[in-house]
N, C-alpha and C positions, 0 to 999 in steps of 0.2 A: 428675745425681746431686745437684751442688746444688740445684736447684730442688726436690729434691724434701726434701731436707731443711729451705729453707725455708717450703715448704707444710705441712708438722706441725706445727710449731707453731702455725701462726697456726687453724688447724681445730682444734686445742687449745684454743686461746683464746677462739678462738668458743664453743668447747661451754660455758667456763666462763662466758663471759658471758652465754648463755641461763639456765643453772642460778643464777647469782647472786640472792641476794637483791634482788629489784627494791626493797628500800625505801634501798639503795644509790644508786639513777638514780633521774632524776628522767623520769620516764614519762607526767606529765601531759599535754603541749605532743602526744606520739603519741597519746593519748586523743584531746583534742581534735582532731588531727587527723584522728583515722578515724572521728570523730563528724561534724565536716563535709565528709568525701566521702560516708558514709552517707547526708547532708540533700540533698548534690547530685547523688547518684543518683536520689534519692525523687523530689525535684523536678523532673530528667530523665524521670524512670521516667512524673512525671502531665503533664507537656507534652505527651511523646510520644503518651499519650493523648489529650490534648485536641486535638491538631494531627489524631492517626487521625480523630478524630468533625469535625473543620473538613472532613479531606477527603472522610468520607461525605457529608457536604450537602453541599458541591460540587461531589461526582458528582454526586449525584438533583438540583442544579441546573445543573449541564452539562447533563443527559440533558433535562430539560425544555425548556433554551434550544436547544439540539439539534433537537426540534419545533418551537419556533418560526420557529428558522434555517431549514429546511426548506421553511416557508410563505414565506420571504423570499430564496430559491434563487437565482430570478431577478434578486437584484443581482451572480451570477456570470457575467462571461462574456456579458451582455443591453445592457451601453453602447458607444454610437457619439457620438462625436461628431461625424460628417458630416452633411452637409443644412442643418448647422447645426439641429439637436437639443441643448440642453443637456440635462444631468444633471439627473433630475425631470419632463423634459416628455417629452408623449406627443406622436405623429405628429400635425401635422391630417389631417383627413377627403381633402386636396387631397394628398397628399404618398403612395406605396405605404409599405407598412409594411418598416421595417429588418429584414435580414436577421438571423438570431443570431449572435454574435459575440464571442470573448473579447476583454473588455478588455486584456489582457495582451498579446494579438498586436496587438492596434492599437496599444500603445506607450502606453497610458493610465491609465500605472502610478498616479500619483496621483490620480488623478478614481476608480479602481478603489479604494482607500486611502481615499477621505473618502467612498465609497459604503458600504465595506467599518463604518467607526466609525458611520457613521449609523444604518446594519443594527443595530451592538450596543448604541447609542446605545437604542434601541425595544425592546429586549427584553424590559425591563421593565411596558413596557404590557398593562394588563390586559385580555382579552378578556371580554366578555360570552358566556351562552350562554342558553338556552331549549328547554323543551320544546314539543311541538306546543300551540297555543290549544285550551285544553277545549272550544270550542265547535263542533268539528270540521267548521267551513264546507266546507274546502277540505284532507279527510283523502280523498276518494274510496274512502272506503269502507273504506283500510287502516287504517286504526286511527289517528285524531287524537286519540280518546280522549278525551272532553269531552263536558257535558251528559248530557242524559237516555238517550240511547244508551248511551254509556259505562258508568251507571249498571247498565241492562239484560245489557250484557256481563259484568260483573263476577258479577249475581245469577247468571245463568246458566252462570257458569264454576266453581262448587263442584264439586271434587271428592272422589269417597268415600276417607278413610284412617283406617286401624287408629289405635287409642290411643298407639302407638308411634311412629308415623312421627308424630303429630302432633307429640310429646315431642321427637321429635331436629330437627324443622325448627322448633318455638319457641325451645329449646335452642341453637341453632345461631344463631337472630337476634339472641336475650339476649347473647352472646358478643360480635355484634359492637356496636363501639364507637357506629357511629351507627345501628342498627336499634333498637338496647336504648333509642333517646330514644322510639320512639311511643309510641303508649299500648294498654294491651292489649287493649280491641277490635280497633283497627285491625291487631295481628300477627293475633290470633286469625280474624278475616277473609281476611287473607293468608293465611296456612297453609291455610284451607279450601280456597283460589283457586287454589293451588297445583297444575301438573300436572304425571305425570312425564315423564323423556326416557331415553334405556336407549343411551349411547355404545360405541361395542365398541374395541378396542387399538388405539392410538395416533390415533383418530378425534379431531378438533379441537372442545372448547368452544368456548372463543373464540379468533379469529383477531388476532392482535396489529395495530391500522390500522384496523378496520373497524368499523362502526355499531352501538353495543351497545343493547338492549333490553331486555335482562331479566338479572332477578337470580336466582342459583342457591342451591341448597343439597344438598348433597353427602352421600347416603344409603348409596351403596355405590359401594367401589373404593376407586382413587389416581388424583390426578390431578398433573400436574406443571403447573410455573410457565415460561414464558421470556419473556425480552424482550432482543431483540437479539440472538436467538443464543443467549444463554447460558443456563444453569440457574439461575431464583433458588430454587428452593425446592418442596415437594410440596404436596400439599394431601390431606386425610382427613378419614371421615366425621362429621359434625357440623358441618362447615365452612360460610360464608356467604358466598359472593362476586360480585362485578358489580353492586354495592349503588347506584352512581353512575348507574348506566344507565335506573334508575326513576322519576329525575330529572328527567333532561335528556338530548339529542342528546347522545353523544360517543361520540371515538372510543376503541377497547380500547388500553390502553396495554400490555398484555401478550398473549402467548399462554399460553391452557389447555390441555392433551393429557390424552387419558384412558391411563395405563398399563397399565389391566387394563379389563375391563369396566366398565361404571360405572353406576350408575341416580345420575341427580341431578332434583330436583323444581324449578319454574323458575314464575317470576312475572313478565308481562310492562308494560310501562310504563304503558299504558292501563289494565290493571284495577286499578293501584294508584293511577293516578291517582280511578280512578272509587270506589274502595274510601273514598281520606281523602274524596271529595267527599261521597259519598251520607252516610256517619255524620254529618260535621258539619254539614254542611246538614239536614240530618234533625234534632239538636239543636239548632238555632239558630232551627227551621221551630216547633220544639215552644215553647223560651222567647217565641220571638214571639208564640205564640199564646196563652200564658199570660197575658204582659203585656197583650193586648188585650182579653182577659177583667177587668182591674181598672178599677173605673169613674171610679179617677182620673189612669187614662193612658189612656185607649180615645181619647181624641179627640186625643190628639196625632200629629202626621206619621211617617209608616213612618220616618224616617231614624232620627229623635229615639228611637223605641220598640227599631230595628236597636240603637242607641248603649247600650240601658239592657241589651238582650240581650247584648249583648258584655260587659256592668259583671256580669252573675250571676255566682257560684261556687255549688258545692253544698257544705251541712253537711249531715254524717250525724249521725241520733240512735237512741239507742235504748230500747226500752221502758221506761216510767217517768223519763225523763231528764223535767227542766224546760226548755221553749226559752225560755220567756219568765216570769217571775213575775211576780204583779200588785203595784202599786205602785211597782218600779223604772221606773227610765227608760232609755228604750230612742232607737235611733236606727238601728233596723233592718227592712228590709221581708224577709216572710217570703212562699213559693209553695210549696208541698209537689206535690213532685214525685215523690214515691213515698211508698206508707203512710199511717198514720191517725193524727190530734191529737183530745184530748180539747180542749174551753176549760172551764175551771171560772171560778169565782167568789162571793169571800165575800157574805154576804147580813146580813142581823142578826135575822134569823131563824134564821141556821144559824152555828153557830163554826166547822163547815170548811168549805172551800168547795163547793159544791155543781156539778158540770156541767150546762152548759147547751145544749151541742149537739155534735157531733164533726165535723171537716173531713179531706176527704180528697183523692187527687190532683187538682189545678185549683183547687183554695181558694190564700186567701191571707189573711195578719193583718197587723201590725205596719204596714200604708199610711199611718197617720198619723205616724207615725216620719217618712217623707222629707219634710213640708212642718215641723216645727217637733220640740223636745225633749219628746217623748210620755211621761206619767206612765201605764205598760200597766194596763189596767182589767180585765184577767182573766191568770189561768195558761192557759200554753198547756202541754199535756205527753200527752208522743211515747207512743201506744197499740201501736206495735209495733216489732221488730227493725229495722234496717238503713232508718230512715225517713230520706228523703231531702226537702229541701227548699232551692230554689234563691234564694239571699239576695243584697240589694244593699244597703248603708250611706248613709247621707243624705250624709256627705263626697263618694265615689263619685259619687254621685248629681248632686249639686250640680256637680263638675267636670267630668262627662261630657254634659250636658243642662240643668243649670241650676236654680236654686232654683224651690219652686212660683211664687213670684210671678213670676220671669221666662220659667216657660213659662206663667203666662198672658198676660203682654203676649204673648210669642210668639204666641199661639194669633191671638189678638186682630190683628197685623201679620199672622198668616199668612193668615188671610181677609180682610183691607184689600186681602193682594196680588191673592188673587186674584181678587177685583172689581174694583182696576186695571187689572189682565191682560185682563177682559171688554171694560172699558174702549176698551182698548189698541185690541184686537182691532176693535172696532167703530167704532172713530176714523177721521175722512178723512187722509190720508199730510199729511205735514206736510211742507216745502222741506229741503233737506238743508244741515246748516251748513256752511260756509265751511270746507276742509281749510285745515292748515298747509304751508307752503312742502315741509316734507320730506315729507309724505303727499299734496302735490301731486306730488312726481315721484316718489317709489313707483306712484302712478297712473299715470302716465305711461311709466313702466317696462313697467307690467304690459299697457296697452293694447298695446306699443309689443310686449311677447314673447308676447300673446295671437297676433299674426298668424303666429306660426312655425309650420310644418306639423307635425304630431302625433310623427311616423314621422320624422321626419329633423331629430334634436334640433342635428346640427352643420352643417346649413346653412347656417346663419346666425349659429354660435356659433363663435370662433375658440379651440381651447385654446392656454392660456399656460403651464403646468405642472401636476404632481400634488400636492398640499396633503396625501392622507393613503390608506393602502389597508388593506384588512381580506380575511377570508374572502369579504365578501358583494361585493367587487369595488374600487372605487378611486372620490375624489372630486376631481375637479381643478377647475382656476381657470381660468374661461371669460370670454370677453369680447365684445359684442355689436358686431356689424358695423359700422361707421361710426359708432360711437359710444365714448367711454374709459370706461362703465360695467362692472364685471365682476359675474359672480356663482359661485358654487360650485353645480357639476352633480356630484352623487351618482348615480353608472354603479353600479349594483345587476344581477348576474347573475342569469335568469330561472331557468337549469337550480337554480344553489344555495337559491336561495328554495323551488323546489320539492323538491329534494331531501331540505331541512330541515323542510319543512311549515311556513314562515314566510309563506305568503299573507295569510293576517289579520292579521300583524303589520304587513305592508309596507302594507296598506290603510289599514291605521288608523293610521300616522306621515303617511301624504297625510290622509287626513281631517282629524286632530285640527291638523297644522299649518295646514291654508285656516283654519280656523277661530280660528286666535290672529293675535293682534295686541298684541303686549307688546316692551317695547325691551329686555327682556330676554329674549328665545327668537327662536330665528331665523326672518326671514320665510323663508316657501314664494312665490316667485312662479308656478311653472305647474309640468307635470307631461308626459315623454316617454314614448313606447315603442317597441320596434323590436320583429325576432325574437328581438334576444340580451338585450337588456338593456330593466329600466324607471329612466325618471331623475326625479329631482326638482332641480329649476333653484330655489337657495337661497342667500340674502343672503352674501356675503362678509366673512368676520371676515379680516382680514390683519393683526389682532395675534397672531396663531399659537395655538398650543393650552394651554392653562392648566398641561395635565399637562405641558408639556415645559420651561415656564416652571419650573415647580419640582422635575423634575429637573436643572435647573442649578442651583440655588441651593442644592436638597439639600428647604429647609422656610421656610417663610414667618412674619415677627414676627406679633404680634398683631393691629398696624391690617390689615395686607394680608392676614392671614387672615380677619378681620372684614369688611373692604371685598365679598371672594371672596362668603364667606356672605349676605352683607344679599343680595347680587346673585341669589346663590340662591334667598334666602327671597322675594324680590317674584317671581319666576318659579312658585316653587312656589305661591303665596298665589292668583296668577293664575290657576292650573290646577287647584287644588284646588278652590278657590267655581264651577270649573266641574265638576265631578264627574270630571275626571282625574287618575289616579294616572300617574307619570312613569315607575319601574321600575328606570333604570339610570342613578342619580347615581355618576358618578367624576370625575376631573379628566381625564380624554381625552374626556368628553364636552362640555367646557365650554371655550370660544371666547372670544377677547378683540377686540373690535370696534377699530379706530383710533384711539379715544378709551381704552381699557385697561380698557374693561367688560365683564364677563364675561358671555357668553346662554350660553343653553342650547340644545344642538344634538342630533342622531342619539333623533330621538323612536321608533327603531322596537321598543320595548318599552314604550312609552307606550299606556293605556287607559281611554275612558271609561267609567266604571263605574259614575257618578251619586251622588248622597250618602245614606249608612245602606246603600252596599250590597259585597258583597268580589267579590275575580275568584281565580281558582283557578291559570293557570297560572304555570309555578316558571319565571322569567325571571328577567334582571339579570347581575351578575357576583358571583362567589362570593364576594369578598372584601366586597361590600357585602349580599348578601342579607340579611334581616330571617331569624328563625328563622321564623317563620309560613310562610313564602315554602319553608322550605327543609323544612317538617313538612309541606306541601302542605294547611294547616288553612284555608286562605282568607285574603286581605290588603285590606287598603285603602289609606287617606293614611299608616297608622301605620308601614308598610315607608319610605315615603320619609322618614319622619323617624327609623326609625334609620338607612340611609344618609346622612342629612344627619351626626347624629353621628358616622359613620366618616368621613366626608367634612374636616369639621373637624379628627379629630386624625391624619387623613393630611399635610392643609394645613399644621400645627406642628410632626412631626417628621418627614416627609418619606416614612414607610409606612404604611397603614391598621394597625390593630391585630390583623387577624386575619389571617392569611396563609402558606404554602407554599407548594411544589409540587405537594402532593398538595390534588386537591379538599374530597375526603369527610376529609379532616384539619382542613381549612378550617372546612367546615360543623360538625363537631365540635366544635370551636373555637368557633364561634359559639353553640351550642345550648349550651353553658358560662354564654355571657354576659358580658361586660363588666367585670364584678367580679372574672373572675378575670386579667383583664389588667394589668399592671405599666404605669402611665404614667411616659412619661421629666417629671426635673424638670422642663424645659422648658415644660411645657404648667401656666399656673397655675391657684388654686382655682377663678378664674370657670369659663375651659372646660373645667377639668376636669370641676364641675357639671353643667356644660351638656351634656357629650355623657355623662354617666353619665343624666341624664336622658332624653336621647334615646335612647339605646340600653335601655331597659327590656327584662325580656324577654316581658312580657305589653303587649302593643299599645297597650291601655286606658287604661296611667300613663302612657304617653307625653307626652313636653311635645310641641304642636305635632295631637297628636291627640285631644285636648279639645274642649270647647263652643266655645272661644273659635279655634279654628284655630292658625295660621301666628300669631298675635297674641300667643300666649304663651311663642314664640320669642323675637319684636320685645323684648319686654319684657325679657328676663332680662339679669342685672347684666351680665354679657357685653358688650349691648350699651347698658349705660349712658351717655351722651352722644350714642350716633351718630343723626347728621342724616338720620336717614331720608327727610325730604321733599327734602333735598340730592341724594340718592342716586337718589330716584324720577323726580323731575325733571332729572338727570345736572346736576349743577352740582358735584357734590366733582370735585377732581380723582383721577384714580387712579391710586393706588402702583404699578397691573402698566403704565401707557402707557410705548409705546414708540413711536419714532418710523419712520412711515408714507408712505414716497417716493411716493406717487400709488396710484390705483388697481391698476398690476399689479407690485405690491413684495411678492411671495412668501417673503423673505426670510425671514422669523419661523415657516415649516415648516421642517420638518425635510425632507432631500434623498431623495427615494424612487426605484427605475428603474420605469422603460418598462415598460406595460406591452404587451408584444408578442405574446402568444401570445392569440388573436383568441376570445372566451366560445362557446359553444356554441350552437345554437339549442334554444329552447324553445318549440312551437306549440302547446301546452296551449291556449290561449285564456283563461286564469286571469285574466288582465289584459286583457282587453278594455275593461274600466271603469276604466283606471286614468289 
């Protein structure tokens, strides 16, 4: 009872103190204070968001490292230390192969532990990927898809569709992000190309794992989405998906199910290959032919007229428009490529001007514009609608081929040569000069592994460790019998080469390497082959790999990015004056010899392709492709020199600029372009210039793909001071040297396992010549 009587009052008191005048209390200090928990809820409220979106990208990059971890399985549970086997080296040829075995049960808890970081250490390593060679040597007939066959498949793959279905499968491309970049021939093409497919419940589009080819588009039904099990999502009509597989090899990273019956219409990789090929070739076949029709380029070399073909754009005019007025000055070459020009001109005889003839498709005016500042001697003006004419600028002109007076010396050197060349030809062989001390035992090297038998590359070869491994198989560090010379044998899987339809590529990384000789690319000394595997026996870098160099350091200062690149550009400059385009510049592909200079290694997307002329298939790695490369529009030297500019501002801040998980995000990214990329401070004005110049998205401006080559890289303030003849001659010292304990000091790779599970055979006979 007491209690309760003194609980009334004080609830008395309370009510009064609610009801009171608040200008009694002072209420500000509780203001303020529900004002900043308000702020620090807010501020909770937008972490918590942004921490939610940190952990969606690092699921989608779990799930991706996830695939790669997969391809690198076998450092679980695959190390032995017996026999005396270190961690990285494989069986010799003399020794039975180890049984499988967890590292754990043999007690080799930490050698499993620094197997385990080395694994995650590589994750970040980028793979290359590639579609079949257009020129479908070695497609047997299933579709390599390439050349004039290709071509043929495509015409004849038209199929009949209503006005509507055309509607929802254009509809459908426009939507998606990177279909909506081609250009609308090229869908309106595809759409023709297109056939249908008619799924019935719960039947599999694509199977999540396995080798995708073609792209869909989604007419009727539901289809559902998974990967891994789970449900991500549905899919309905107007839909565009499996856009990546038209591409290139890969595999489906999701599965597709049909929920109900489904008609979907489907385009497979080869007709779209043969789709971009035949249009642009087809206009590229027309401007050339143009151009040879003008009698002040008809005598110049295919490459030079390919170079001016590439400089067109088209202007549209129309009816009654002026293209040109007389008396101005002009610095423009004109070719009417569709429709009709009047030419008039004044007289003094007549006060207007009077015409004097009309030109139509195949004519051309305005040719005195590209040699000098032309004062135009008549009006040109456009006699009908939508007239088209295909224009090139004297500027243009000038830095893609050269001023007139320098393509007449040209002309002039270009027939000296080839009367030299007759010369040459008809001359008695002259004595061979005296080799230097080091291309004396390169020779001596090579006579010395000319005598090794074809078929039985480790006879005579002792391995010392694995140096590095990939899908196409592993390359270790070999050592020659009774001798401390080593060399790196690249063990290439026969069944995976054919699987992939990579035959022509593997050809032509042996060819194009017999054929160099530069201290910056690596020698090829000889060439194996068995049932499982083909090798190539290749000079040893044992300064490690460029890319792992600077994943430790994270990004490289100026000089040692500078040093990186020059080292590139004399590699590049070397292969380029030879009509070879290289394909796949990254820093996993580039090797640091004992001395800390950088070559150029793994040329198996490398091709000659000759000069003034492009190659069609979409090779490289995503993160470097060129957009040309990734529109399937045709490429040449100008793809390698925007990898060179990706390549640079990877070097300065430690990632390329364009990059994800996902591929076709990638390329999206890319076909943006460069401009809209944010560079970190780090990277100054010079290279910053430098790779906005190199990454252009029209080939043509490219620095490095001009008249003057790889020479108008050398030049840029970039490389203001550097000792280029230092460099050529290896006399700079280099910022990447590391120190080199003898020929078998493997130390500077990174640790890889065994590889024990024994390649497949392949008796194709694909490789009888190799």
């Amino acid at each position: 009872m007491g209690n309760g009587s003194i609980k009334a009052p004080r609830a008395e008191h309370n009510i009064c103190l609610c009801n009171r005048d608040p200008a009694g209390w002072d209420v500000e200090p509780l203001r303020l204070r529900i004002t900043h928990l308000e702020e620090k809820l807010s501020q909770r409220e937008k972490d918590f968001q942004v921490q939610e979106l940190q952990m969606r990208l690092l699921r989608q990059e779990l799930d991706a490292k996830t695939t790669q971890v997969e391809k690198l399985q076998d450092a679980i549970g695959c190390y032995s230390h017996t026999n005396g086997h270190l961690v990285g080296t494989l069986p010799t040829p003399h020794t039975p192969p180890l049984p499988l075995a967890s590292v754990i049960d043999q007690g080799s808890s930490s050698r499993f532990h620094r197997v385990a970081v080395e694994v995650h250490r590589r994750l970040k390593a980028k793979e290359g990927v590639s579609a079949e060679p257009t020129s479908g040597a070695y497609s047997g007939g299933g579709g390599g898809g390439g050349g004039g066959r290709g071509v043929s498949t495509a015409e004849r793959a038209v199929v009949r569709k209503d006005s509507n279905t055309k509607r929802l499968i254009n509809a459908a491309m426009v939507k998606n992000d990177f279909l909506k970049k081609l250009e609308p021939q090229h869908l309106r093409d595809m759409v023709d190309c297109m056939y249908p497919r008619k799924y019935t419940q719960g039947q599999l589009v694509i199977q999540e794992g396995e080798p995708g080819n073609y792209l869909y588009v989604l007419a009727e039904g539901l289809l559902e989405v998974i990967q891994n099990g789970k449900l991500l999502g549905e899919m309905r009509p107007g839909t565009a998906f499996g856009e990546l597989a038209i591409l290139y090899n890969c595999k489906r990273t999701a599965t597709v199910k049909a929920v109900s019956c489904a008609l979907i219409w489907a385009l497979d990789r080869q007709t779209f290959q043969s789709i971009m090929m035949r249009t642009t070739k087809a206009r590229h076949e027309e401007y050339f032919n143009f151009l040879r029709s003008v009698s002040l380029l008809k005598e110049l070399p295919e490459e030079k007229l390919a170079k001016i073909a590439d400089c067109l754009e088209v202007d549209y005019f129309n009816r009654g428009e002026f293209i040109i007025r007389e008396g101005e000055e002009g610095n423009t070459f004109f070719i009417i490529a569709k429709g009709e020009v009047s030419v008039t001109q004044t007289t003094e005889a007549h006060s207007q001007p009077k015409e004097i003839k009309t030109l139509g498709v195949g004519d051309y005016f305005g040719e005195k514009a590209l040699i000098s500042e032309d004062v135009r001697s008549a009006n040109i003006v456009c006699n009908t609608n939508d007239t088209q004419c295909l224009v090139v600028d004297r500027e243009n002109f000038n830095q893609m081929v050269g001023t007139y007076e320098e393509l007449q010396a040209y002309l002039k050197e270009y027939v000296e040569e080839l009367s030299r060349s007759d010369v040459k030809r008809n001359a008695l062989p002259q004595s061979p000069q005296a080799d230097s001390p080091t291309q004396q035992e390169w020779r001596r090297l090579q006579d010395r592994l000319a005598l090794l038998p074809h078929h039985m590359p480790f006879q005579r070869l002792e391995v010392i460790a694995t140096l590095g491994v990939g899908g196409f198989g592993r390359v270790v560090l070999v050592k020659l019998e009774d001798e401390s010379s080593t060399f790196a044998l690249k063990c290439i899987k026969k069944k995976h080469i054919v699987d992939t339809r990579q035959q022509e590529h593997i050809y032509s990384e042996k060819n194009i390497l017999q054929l160099t000789n530069s201290p910056f690319i690596v020698r090829l000394f000889r060439t194996f082959r068995d049932d499982r595997c083909v090798y190539l026996l290749l000079e040893a870098c044992l300064g490690g790999e460029l890319w792992s160099v600077l994943r430790d350091v994270n990004f490289f200062d100026d000089p040692t990015g500078r040093f990186c690149i020059g080292c590139v550009l004399e590699a590049f400059e070397y292969l380029h004056i030879r009509g070879i385009v290289y394909r796949d510049l990254k820093p996993e592909n580039l090797l640091l010899d004992s001395e800390g200079y950088v070559k150029m290694a793994d040329f198996g997307f490398a091709k000659r392709i000759g000069l003034g002329k492009k190659t069609w298939t979409f090779c490289g790695t995503p993160e470097y492709v060129a957009p040309e490369v990734v529109m399937n529009k045709g490429h040449d030297f100008g793809a390698d020199c925007w990898s060179l500019g990706i390549l640079i501002f990877e070097l300065l801040t430690g990632n390329p600029p364009f990059s994800g998980t996902d591929p076709i995000k990638i390329y999206t990214m890319v076909l943006h372009g460069i401009e809209k990329v944010d560079f970190p401070k780090r990277i100054g004005k010079r290279p910053d210039d430098l790779i906005r110049r190199l990454c252009r998205l029209n080939p043509v401006e490219r620095l490095g793909n001009k008249k003057n080559g790889i020479l108008d890289i050398k030049k840029h303030k970039w490389f203001q001071g550097f000792n280029w003849d230092g460099l050529r001659h290896q006399r700079l010292v280099s910022p990447l040297k590391r120190e080199v304990r003898g020929p078998l000091d493997h130390s500077h790779f990174d640790v890889f396992p065994p590889d024990l599970e024994e390649p497949p055979e392949e008796l194709s006979g694909w490789d009888k010549n190799f």
